[in-house]
N, C-alpha and C positions, 0 to 999 in steps of 0.2 A: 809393530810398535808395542811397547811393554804396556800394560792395562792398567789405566787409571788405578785403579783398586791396587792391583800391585806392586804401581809405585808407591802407593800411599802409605802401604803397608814395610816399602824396605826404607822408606825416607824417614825424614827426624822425628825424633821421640816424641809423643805426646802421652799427657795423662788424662785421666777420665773426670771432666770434674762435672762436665751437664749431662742431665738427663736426657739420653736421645732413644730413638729420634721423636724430634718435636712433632708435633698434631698439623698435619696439612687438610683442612676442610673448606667448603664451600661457603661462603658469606652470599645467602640467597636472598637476603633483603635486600642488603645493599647491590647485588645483578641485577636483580630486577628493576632498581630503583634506577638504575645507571644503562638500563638493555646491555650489559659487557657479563660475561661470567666471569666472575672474579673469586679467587683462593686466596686462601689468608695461611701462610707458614709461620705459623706459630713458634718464633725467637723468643717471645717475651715469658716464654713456659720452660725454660733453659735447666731449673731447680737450684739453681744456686742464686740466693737472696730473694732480692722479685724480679730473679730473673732477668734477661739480654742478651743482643746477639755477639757481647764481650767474650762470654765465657767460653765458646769455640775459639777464639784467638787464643784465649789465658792458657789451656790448654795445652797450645805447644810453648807458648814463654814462660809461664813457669815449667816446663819440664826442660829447656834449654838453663834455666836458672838455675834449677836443682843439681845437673849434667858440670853446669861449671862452679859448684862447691860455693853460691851465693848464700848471704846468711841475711839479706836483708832486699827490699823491692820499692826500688824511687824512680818515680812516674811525676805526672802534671796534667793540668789543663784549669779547664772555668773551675769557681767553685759550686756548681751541681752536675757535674762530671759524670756520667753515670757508668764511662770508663775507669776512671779511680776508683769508684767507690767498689764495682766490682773484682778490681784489681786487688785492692786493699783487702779485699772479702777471702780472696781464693788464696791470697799469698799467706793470709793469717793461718788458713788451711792448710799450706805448707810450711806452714811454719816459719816465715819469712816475715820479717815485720816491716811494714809499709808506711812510706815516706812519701807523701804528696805534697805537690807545689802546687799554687793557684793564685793566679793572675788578677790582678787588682789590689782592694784594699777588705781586710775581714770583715765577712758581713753576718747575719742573725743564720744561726746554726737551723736551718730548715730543710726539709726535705735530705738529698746526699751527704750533706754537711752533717746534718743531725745523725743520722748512720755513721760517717766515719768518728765520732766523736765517741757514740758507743763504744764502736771498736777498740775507740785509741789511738785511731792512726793519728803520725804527725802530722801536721798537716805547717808548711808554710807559705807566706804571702809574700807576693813581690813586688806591692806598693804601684804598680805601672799595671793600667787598662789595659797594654797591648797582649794578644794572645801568647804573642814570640815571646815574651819575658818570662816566660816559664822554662823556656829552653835551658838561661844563662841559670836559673834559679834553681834546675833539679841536675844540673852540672856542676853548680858550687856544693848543692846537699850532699851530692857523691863523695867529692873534694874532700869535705867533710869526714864521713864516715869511713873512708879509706884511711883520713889521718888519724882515726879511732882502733885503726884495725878490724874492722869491717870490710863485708866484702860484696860489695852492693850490683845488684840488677840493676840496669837504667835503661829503661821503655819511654818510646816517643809519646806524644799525645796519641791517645787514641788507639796504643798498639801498632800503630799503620806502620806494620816492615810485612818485608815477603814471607817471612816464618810463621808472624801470625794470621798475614794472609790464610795458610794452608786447611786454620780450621773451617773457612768458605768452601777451597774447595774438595775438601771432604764431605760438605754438607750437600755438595754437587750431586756426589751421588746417592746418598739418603733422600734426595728429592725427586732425582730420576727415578726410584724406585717407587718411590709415595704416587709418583702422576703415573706411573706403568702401572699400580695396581687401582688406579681408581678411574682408571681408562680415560686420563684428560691429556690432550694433545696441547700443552702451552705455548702460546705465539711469544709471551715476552713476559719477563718478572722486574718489578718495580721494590725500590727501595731508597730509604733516604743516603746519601752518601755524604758524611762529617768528611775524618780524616783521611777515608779511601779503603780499607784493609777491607773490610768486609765486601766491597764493592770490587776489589782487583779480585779474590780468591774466587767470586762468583764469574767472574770474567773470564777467569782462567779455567776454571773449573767447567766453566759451557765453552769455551771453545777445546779443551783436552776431550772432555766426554763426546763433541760433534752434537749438543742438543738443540731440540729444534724451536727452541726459544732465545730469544736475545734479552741481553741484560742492561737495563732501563736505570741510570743513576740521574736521580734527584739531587745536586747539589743542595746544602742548607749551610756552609761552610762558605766557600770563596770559590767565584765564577773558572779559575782556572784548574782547578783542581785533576779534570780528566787525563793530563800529560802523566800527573803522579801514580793517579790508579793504574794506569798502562804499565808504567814502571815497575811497581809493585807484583802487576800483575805477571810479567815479565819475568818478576825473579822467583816467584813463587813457583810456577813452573820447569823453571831450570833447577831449583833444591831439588825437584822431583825428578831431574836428569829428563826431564821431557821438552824441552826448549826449543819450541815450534816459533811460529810465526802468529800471533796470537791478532785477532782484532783492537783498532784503538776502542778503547771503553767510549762508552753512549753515558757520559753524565751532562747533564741538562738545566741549565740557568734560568732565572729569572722567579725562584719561590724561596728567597732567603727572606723575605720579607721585611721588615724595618733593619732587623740587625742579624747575624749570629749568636747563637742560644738566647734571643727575642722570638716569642709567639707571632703569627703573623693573622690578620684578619681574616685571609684566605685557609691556613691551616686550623683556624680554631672551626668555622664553619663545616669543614672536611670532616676532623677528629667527630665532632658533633652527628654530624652523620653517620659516623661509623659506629660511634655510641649507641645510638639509637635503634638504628638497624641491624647492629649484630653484638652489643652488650659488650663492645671488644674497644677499652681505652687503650686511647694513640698517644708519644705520649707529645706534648706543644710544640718543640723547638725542632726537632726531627721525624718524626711518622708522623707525624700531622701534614706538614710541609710538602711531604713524599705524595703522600694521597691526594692534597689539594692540585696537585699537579696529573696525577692518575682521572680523577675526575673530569679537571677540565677535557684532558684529552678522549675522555669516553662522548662526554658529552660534545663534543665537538664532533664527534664520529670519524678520530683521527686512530682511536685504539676501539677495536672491535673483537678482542680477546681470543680463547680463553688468555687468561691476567693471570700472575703470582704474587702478591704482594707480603713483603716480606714485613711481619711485625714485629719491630726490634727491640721494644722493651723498653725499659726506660721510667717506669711507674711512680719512681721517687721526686720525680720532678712534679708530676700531678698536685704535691706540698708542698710547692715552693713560689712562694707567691709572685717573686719575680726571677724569673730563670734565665740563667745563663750558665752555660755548661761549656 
């Protein structure tokens, strides 16, 4: 069977835009504090903005974007997005100018919002709460700019397709490598899972390489979501011409807490500890979330490790007094 590595290497183009590979170390407070040994993969150290674990997606969609002669990148989601905003970040980078849509009604330019206003990016509203109204809203933006003669990008919320899956499992093996050489045998690695992308490529990525840890998603999005990461994770695979039989994805309910992109009682206590114990902010609405659920299970004596937990980044929400992304 052809080697991870080698498919990775003849499959879709990507470009370099994070600094890799990220910092895999030990969070020894917080083991000790929890009897679990637990590693912290440092996503949030990515070097582009304040960093996240976006910018491995970005990666390949913007080099898929540049590939099809786009002159422009319209995306969507909440408005403290921390996908947009990176999106908008890296596309300015290529020179691509960034069109965002966000759900609801315009609110005080804080935290993400205050970043893409720097930039410049467009940003439009779609008057409707509902998440989905972003869909019909960076569908009409395109409409738009096509009748301009423009030649527009259009990425889901989130990035979540199997292409940008790939930057995960590329990251697969940067991490096989990091645990080979710091002699830790991982049982399972934890992360929060939004709209899935990061969570299918890590999926695919540990069942293509055979590693001997399983991949643990934390919903913080909507209870059903495990079908789509599978999927994802599914196609991600096959771009690679590697199209096995893959595991369904292990994403895990019940820490979304009051709402989606709402902080939850249980992840601020989480975040709080990890603060403390290892100087490493989480950020509310997603790693917070992920960990509060890591916790309980250590503490329960249901996860007895070694752990990887993946810190996703997310920093600009930390100023934004009420988040919703």
């Amino acid at each position: 069977m052809t080697s991870l590595a080698a498919a990775l290497a003849a499959g879709p183009r990507r470009l370099e835009l994070a600094t890799l590979p990220t910092p895999l170390h030990l969070a020894p407070r917080l083991s000790e504090h929890l009897g679990v040994p637990i590693w912290f993969k440092r996503d949030d150290l990515t070097g582009v903005g304040l960093g996240g674990n976006k910018v491995r997606t970005l990666e390949y969609l913007l080099a898929d974007a540049l590939d099809r002669d786009c002159d422009c990148l319209v995306t969507g989601a909440g408005p403290q997005s921390n996908w947009t905003m990176l999106a908008a970040l890296t596309a300015i980078r290529c020179d691509l100018d960034p069109y965002v849509a966000c759900y609801g009604d315009p609110t005080p330019a804080w935290g993400n919002l205050l970043l893409h206003r720097g930039l410049g990016t467009t940003v439009t509203w779609t008057g409707d709460p509902e998440r989905s109204s972003v869909d019909a809203a960076m569908a009409a933006v395109a409409e738009r700019l096509r009748g301009e003669g423009r030649r527009p990008y259009v990425v889901p919320r989130g990035g979540a397709t199997s292409l940008g899956a790939l930057g995960y499992v590329r990251a697969t093996l940067e991490l096989a490598d990091q645990l080979d050489a710091a002699g830790v045998g991982a049982r399972s690695l934890w992360l929060a899972t939004g709209s899935g992308g990061t969570t299918a490529g890590l999926v695919a990525g540990a069942a293509l390489l055979a590693t001997a840890y399983d991949v643990v998603g934390v919903t913080v999005s909507r209870p059903d979501v495990g079908a789509h990461v599978s999927e994802l994770a599914r196609g991600a695979a096959a771009l690679l011409g590697l199209e096995s039989a893959l595991p369904a994805a292990d994403v895990r309910g019940g820490w979304i807490g009051p709402a989606y992109g709402e902080p939850s009682p249980e992840g601020a206590a989480a975040a709080d500890l990890v603060a403390r114990t290892e100087s490493v902010f989480l950020d509310p609405v997603f790693a917070a979330k992920a960990m509060a659920a890591l916790v309980e299970a250590c503490r329960s004596g249901r996860e007895r490790g070694p752990v990887v937990f993946l810190v996703s980044g997310g920093a600009p929400t930390l100023f934004a007094p009420e988040v919703v992304t």
